[in-house]
N, C-alpha and C positions, 0 to 999 in steps of 0.2 A: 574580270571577276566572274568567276563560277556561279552557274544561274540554280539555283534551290529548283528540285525537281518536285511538284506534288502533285501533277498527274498527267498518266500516259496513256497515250495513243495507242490501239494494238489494232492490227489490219493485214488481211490475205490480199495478195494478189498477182496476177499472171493465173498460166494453168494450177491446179489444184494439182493437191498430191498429199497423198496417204504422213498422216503425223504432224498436219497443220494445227487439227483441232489439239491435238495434245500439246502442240509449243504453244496457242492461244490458253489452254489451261494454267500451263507454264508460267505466261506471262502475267494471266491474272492474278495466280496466288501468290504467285513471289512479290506483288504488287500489294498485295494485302499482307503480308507475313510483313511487309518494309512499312504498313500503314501507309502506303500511296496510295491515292485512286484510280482505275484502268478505268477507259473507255473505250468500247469494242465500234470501231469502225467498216461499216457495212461498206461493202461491193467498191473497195480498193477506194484509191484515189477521184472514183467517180462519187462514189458515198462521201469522202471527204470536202470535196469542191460544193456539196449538196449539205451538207451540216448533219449524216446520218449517222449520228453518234448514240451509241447506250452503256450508260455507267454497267460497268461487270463487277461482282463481286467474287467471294472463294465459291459457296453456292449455286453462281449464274454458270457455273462448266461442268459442274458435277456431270456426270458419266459420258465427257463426250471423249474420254482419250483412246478410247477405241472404237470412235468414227471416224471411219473416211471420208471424204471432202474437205471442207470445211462450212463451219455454222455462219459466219461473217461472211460470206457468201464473195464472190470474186469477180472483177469486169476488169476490162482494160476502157484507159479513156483516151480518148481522143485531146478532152478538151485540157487536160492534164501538161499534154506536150505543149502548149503554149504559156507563155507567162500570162497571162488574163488570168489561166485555168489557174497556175498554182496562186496569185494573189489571192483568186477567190478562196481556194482552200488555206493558207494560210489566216486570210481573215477569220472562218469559220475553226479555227485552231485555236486561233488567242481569242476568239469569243465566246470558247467555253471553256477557256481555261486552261487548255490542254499544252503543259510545256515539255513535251520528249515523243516523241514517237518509236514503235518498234515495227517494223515492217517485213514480213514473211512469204519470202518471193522467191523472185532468179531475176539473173540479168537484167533486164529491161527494170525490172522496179527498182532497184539498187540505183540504177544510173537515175532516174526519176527522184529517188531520194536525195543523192548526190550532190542534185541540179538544185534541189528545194532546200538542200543544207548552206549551198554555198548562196543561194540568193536571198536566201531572210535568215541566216547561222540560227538554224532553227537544230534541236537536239535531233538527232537518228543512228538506230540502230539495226542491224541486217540480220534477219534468221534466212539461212539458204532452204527453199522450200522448192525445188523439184525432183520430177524422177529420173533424170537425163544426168545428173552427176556431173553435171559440167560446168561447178564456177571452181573458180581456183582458191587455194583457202583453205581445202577441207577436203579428208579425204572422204565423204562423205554426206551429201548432203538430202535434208526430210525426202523421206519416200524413196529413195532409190534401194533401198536392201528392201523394202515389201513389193516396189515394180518387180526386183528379180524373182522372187519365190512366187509371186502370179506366174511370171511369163515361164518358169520352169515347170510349176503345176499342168499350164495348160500343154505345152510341148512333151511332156510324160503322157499324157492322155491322146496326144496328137500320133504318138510313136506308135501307140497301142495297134491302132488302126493301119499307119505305116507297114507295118511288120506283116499283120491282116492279108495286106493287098498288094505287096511288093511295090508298094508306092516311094516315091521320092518327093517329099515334102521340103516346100522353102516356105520358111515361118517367118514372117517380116515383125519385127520388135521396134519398139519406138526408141530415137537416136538420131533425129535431122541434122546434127551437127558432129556429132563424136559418137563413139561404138562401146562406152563401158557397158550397157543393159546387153548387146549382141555379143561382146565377148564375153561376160562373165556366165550369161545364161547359158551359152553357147556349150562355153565347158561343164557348166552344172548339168545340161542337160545331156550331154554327148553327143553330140552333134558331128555328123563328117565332115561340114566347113563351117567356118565362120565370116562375111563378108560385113566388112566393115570400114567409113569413111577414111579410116587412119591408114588404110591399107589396102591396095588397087591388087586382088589377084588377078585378075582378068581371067577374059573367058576361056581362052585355052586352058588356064592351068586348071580353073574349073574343073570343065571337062575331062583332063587328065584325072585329076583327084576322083570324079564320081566313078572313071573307069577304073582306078586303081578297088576301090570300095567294089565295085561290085566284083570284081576279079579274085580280089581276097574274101569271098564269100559270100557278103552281106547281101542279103534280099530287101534290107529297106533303107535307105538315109536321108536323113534330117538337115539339112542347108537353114542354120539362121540367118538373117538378112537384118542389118542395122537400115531403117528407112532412108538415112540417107549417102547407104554405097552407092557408089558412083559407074559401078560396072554397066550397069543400063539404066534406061531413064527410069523405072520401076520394076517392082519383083513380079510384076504378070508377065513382064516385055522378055525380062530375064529367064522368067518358068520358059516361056513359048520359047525361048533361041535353043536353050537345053531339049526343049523334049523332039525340037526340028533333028537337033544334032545326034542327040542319045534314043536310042530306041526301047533301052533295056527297062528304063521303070513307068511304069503310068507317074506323070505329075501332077502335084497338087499346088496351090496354095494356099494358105491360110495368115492373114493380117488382125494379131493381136487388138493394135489401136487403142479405143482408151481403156478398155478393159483394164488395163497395167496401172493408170491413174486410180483408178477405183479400190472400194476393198477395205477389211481393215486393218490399221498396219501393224508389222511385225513388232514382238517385243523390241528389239534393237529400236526401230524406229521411235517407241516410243519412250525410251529411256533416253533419244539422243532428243528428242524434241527437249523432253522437262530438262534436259541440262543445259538449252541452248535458250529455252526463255527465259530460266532464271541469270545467266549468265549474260542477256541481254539488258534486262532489268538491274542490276547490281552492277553492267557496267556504266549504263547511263546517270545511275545515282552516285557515283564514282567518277563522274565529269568526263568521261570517253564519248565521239560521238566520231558519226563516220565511218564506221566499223561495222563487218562482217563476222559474226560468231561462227568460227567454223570448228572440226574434231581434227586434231594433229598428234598421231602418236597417243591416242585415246586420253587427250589434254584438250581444253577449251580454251582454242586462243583468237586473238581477232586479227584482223584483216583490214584495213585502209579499205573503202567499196574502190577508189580507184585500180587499185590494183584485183580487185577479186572481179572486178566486170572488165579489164582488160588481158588479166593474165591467160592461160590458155590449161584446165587439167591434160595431164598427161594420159595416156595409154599403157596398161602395165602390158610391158613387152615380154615382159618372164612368161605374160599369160597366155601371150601370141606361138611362145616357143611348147609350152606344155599343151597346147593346144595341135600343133603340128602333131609329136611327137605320139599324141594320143588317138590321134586317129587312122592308124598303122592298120 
């Protein structure tokens, strides 16, 4: 028997990233336009094991869809990973009422939810909220197109100076796992290489690539670097092997960080948040649960979280080749 939903759960958490606050808005009004009740759940599932719940209305969001962060504030718990932690939150759930939750994360919280759907079949639904663009699902998920227009910004400004001083700059961009923020910035910004997890140049060919650049002319280049290429253990270790090897540019480096998390986020971002909370909220009152709201083909469709926290996003490889071919 399908459970009558009349009031939901909404809650950040994992890293922050730009267009959280605007799918919490999302979630709210769409929750009022359907005559639900939302409850804004403070600092992830550590606020929920804690009972740190506040009723939200259309009102309680007014002008935050062009803040970055998020207002519901965000922790990882500890005590969450244990079943103790989630009975405790569970209890603090049905003790105030609260029968659906909506949860606006990555990975790690998905799978959190997953855990707490399948051990009390308690309602959940999944907003993909980071800037790393790495669940599967969507080809895009909150905060990753305003990460990219940061991390372009700053590397336009980085080049400036580049050019200045015949320098050769490796800009390290955040990507511990996958390289879409280092290859798309990459080419947004014009970059001579691109070094990314998905893809071992290795050092020789490096090296070969800066000497072809500086041969064909160019007095400065710009190396993005996904944090977690594997070419050396980090981009300082990597700056030092180049400048031992190449003589021709002063090196630099420069590591973005969370500067990219920060910010306020792109229109995109925030037209994809309001279509992802209310499409969260209408699926839960629509008896779906389990599910990952992600963009496919600029349609909103869902996702099983099993599959969206085990599948793997791809690497657009057309980008890898236009990338080659552009830095001639």
């Amino acid at each position: 028997m399908q459970k009558t939903i009349k009031k939901i759960g909404v809650f950040t958490s994992g890293g922050d990233s730009p267009g959280m606050n605007a799918a919490v808005r999302a979630v709210v009004r769409a929750c009022a336009y359907h005559n639900i009740q939302c409850f804004g759940i403070y600092r992830g599932y550590e606020g929920m094991i804690e009972g740190d719940f506040v009723e939200m209305d259309a009102r309680s969001v007014k002008g935050i869809i062009n803040k970055g962060g998020t207002i519901l504030k965000s922790a990882r718990s500890k005590e969450f990973r244990t079943v103790e932690g989630r009975k405790k939150a569970h209890e603090q759930l049905i003790k105030a009422g609260i029968d659906a939750l909506v949860v606006i994360g990555g990975d790690g919280s998905f799978t959190g939810a997953m855990i707490f759907n399948q051990e009390f079949n308690f309602p959940v639904m999944g907003i993909p909220g980071t800037i790393d663009n790495d669940i599967y699902g969507t080809t895009h998920t909150l905060g990753y197109d305003t990460a990219l227009n940061t991390a372009v910004e700053a590397i336009d400004k980085i080049r400036d100076t580049a050019s200045s001083h015949n320098r050769l700059f490796f800009i390290e961009v955040m990507g511990r796992d996958v390289g879409h923020i280092a290859l798309n910035v990459g080419v947004g910004a014009g970059a001579e290489e691109i070094l990314i997890p998905e893809e071992d140049l290795g050092l020789d060919r490096l090296l070969e690539s800066l000497r072809r650049s500086k041969k064909s002319g160019k007095s400065s280049s710009i190396v993005v670097v996904a944090e977690g290429d594997r070419i050396g253990k980090n981009v300082f270790e990597l700056a030092d092997y180049v400048e031992e090897n190449k003589t021709e540019y002063e090196v630099r480096v420069s590591v973005l960080g969370h500067m990219q998390r920060g910010g306020s986020p792109s229109c995109f971002d925030r037209v994809l948040a309001s279509r992802m909370g209310v499409k969260a909220v209408e699926s839960l009152l629509d008896g779906k649960s389990n599910y990952m709201v992600g963009l496919k083909n600029d349609v909103m469709n869902l996702t099983p979280f099993d599959q969206a926290v085990k599948g793997k996003s791809k690497i657009n490889m057309e980008l890898i080749r236009v990338s080659d071919i552009l830095t001639v």
